[in-house]
ROVEXVEX-440718 format. One record per residue (C-alpha): residue number from 1; residue in one letter; y negated, z, x negated. Coordinates in Angstrom, 2 decimals. Layout:
<rs>
(NUM,A,(Y,Z,X))
...
</rs>
This chain:
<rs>
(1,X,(-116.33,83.95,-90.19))
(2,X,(-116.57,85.70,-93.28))
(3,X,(-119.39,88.02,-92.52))
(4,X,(-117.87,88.55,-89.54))
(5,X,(-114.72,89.49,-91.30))
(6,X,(-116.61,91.90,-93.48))
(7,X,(-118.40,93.43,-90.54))
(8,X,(-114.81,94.44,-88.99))
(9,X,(-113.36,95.63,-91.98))
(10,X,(-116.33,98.05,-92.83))
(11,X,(-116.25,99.36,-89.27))
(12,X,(-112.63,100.22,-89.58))
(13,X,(-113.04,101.53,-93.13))
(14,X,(-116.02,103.71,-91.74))
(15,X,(-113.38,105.08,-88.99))
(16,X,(-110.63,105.75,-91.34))
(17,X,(-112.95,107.66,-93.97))
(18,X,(-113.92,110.36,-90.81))
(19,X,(-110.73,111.15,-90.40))
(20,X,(-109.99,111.11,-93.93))
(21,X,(-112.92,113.07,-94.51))
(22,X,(-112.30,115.45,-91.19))
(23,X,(-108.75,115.79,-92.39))
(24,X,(-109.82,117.21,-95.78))
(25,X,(-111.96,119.64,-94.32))
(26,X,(-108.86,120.98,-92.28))
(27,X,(-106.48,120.90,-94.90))
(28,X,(-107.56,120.43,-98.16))
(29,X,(-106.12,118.65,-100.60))
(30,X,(-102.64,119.79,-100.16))
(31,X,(-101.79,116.41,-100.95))
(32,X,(-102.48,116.39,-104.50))
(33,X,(-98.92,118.14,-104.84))
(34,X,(-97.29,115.24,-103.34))
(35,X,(-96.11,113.04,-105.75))
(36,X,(-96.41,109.07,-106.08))
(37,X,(-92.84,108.42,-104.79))
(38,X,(-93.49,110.69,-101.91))
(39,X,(-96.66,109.16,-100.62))
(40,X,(-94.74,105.69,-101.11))
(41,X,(-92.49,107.50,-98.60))
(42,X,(-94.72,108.57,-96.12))
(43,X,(-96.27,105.21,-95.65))
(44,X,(-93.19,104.12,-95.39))
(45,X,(-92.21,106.43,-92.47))
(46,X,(-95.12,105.25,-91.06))
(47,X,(-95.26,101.21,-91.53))
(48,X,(-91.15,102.22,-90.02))
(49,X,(-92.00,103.40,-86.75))
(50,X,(-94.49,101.02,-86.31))
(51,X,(-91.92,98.23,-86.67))
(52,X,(-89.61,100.56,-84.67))
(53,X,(-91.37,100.02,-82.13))
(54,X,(-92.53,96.78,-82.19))
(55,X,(-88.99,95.49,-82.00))
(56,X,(-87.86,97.85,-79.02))
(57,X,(-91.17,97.35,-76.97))
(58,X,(-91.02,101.01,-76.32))
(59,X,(-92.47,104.15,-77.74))
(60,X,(-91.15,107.84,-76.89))
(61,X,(-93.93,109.75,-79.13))
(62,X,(-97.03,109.06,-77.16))
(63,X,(-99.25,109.11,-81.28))
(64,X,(-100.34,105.58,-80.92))
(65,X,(-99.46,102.58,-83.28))
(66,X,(-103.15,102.30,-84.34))
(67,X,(-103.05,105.75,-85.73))
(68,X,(-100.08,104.71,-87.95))
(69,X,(-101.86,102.07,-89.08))
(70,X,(-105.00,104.20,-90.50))
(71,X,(-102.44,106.28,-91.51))
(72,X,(-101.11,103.86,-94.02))
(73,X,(-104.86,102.89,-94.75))
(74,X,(-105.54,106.57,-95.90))
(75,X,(-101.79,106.91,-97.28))
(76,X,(-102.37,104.33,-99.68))
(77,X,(-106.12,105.75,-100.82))
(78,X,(-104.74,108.95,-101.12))
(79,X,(-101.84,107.31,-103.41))
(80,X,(-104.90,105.25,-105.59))
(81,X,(-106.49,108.86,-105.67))
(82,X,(-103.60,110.45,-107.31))
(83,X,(-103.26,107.72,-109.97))
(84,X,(-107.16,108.13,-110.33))
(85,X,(-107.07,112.05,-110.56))
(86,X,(-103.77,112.24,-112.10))
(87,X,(-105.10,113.79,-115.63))
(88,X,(-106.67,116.25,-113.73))
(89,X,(-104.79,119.77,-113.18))
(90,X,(-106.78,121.04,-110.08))
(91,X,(-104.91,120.92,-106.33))
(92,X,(-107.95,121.55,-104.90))
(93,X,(-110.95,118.90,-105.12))
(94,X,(-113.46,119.34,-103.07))
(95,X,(-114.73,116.00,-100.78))
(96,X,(-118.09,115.57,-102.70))
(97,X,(-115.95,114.80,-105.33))
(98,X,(-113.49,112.77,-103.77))
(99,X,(-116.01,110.81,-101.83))
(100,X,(-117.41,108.24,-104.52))
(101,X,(-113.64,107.69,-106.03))
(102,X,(-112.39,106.66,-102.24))
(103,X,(-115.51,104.51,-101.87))
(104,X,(-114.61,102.99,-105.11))
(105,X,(-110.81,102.10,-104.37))
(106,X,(-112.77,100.79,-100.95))
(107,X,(-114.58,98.56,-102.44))
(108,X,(-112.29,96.92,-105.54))
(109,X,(-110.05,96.62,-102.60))
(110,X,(-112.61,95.02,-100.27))
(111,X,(-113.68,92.89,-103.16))
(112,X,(-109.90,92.07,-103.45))
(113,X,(-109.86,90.80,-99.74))
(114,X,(-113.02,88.85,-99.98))
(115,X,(-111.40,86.98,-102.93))
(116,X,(-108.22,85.96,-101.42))
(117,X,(-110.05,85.17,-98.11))
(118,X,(-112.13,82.45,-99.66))
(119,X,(-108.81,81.29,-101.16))
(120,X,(-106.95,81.54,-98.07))
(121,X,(-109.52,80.64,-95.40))
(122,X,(-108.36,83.79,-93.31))
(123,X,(-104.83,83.23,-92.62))
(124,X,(-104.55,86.36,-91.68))
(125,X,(-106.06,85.79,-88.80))
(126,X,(-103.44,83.56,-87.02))
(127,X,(-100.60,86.13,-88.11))
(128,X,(-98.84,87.94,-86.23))
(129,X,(-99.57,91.93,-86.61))
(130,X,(-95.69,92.38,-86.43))
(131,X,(-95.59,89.78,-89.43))
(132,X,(-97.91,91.89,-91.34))
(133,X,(-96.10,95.22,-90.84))
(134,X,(-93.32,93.19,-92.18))
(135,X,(-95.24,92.11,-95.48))
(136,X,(-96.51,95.86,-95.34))
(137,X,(-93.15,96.89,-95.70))
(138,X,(-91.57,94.30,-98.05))
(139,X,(-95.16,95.40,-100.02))
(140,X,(-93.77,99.15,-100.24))
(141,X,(-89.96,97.90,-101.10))
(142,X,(-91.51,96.45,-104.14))
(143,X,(-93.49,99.70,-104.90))
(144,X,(-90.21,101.38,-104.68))
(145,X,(-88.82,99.14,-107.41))
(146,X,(-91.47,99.73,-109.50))
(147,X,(-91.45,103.40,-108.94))
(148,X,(-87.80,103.28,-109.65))
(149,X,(-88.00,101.42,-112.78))
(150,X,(-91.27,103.89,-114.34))
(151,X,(-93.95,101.48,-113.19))
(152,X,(-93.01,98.48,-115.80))
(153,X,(-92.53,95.02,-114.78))
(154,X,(-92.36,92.03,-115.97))
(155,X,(-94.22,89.47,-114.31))
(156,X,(-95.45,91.12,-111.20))
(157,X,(-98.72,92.99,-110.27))
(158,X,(-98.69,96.64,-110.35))
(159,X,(-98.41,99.49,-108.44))
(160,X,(-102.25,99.60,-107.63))
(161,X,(-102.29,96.05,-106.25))
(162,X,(-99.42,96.72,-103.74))
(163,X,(-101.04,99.66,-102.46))
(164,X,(-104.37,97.56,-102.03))
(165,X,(-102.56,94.47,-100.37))
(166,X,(-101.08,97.19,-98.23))
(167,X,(-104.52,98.60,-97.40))
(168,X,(-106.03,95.08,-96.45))
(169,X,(-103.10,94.11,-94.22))
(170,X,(-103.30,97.28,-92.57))
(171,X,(-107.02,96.25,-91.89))
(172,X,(-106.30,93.50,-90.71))
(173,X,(-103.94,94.80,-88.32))
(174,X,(-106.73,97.30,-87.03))
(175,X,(-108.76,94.26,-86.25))
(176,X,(-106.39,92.37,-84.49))
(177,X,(-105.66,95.52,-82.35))
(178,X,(-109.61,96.07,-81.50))
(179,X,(-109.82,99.22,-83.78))
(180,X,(-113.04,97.78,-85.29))
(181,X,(-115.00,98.37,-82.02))
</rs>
């Protein structure tokens, strides 16, 4: 099961880089003026509708759910980018650049997953994914906190590790929806 789980999750990783990496091409990286408190925000819009609409069984905006869902997946590397980049001055990075720091978030976060799987025996997998859009956004409530009170706590994981959680749930969410084939 585990292979199987890493199997899925690099599939849906490989999707989510394209249009990360399609996305940059079009735009840049106009989001390097975005702030950490307004990335937390935009995932938030996003994890939002997603719930939105899982409780009234009915969508108006025809953008589907799964694209919310690698939008919180990208969202949350682009928020592990800023904190990685954030000594750096320049708005504009190129993607050659970018590449081998979103492969590395990838991967801690992967590693992350593999390590709670083997501890969990892949709960996930009998969830619910409107459960998991609920831990998604209970995840970002706590980044909120955090953000609000200058990134200290006391006895809690960081910033980082919330936006990784997030990442992995959203993952697993793609899976459950067939995103992975």
């Amino acid at each position: 099961m585990e292979n199987q789980t890493s199997n899925e999750y690099n599939q849906v990783i490989s999707r989510c880089k394209e249009l990360f990496r399609k996305k940059t091409l079009d735009y840049g990286t106009a989001w390097r003026i975005l702030r950490l408190p307004s990335i937390t925000d935009q995932i938030f819009i996003k994890a939002q509708r997603i719930r939105s609409i899982q409780e009234k069984g009915l969508q108006k905006v025809g953008d589907p759910v799964v694209d919310e869902f690698v939008g919180i997946v990208n969202y949350c590397i682009i928020a592990l980018l800023q904190i990685s980049f954030k000594d750096d001055p320049l708005m504009e990075i190129p993607f050659d650049i970018i590449e081998p720091k979103y492969d590395q978030w990838v991967n801690d976060t992967r590693a992350l997953l593999e390590n709670k799987n083997h501890d969990y025996g892949e709960a996930w997998r009998e969830m619910r994914v409107s459960s998991m859009t609920d831990i998604i956004l209970m995840k970002l409530l706590r980044v909120k906190q955090i953000e609000d009170n200058q990134g200290q706590t006391l006895v809690s994981e960081g910033i980082e590790a919330n936006y990784q959680d997030m990442i992995n749930y959203a993952v697993f969410c793609l899976i459950k929806l067939g995103y992975h084939d």
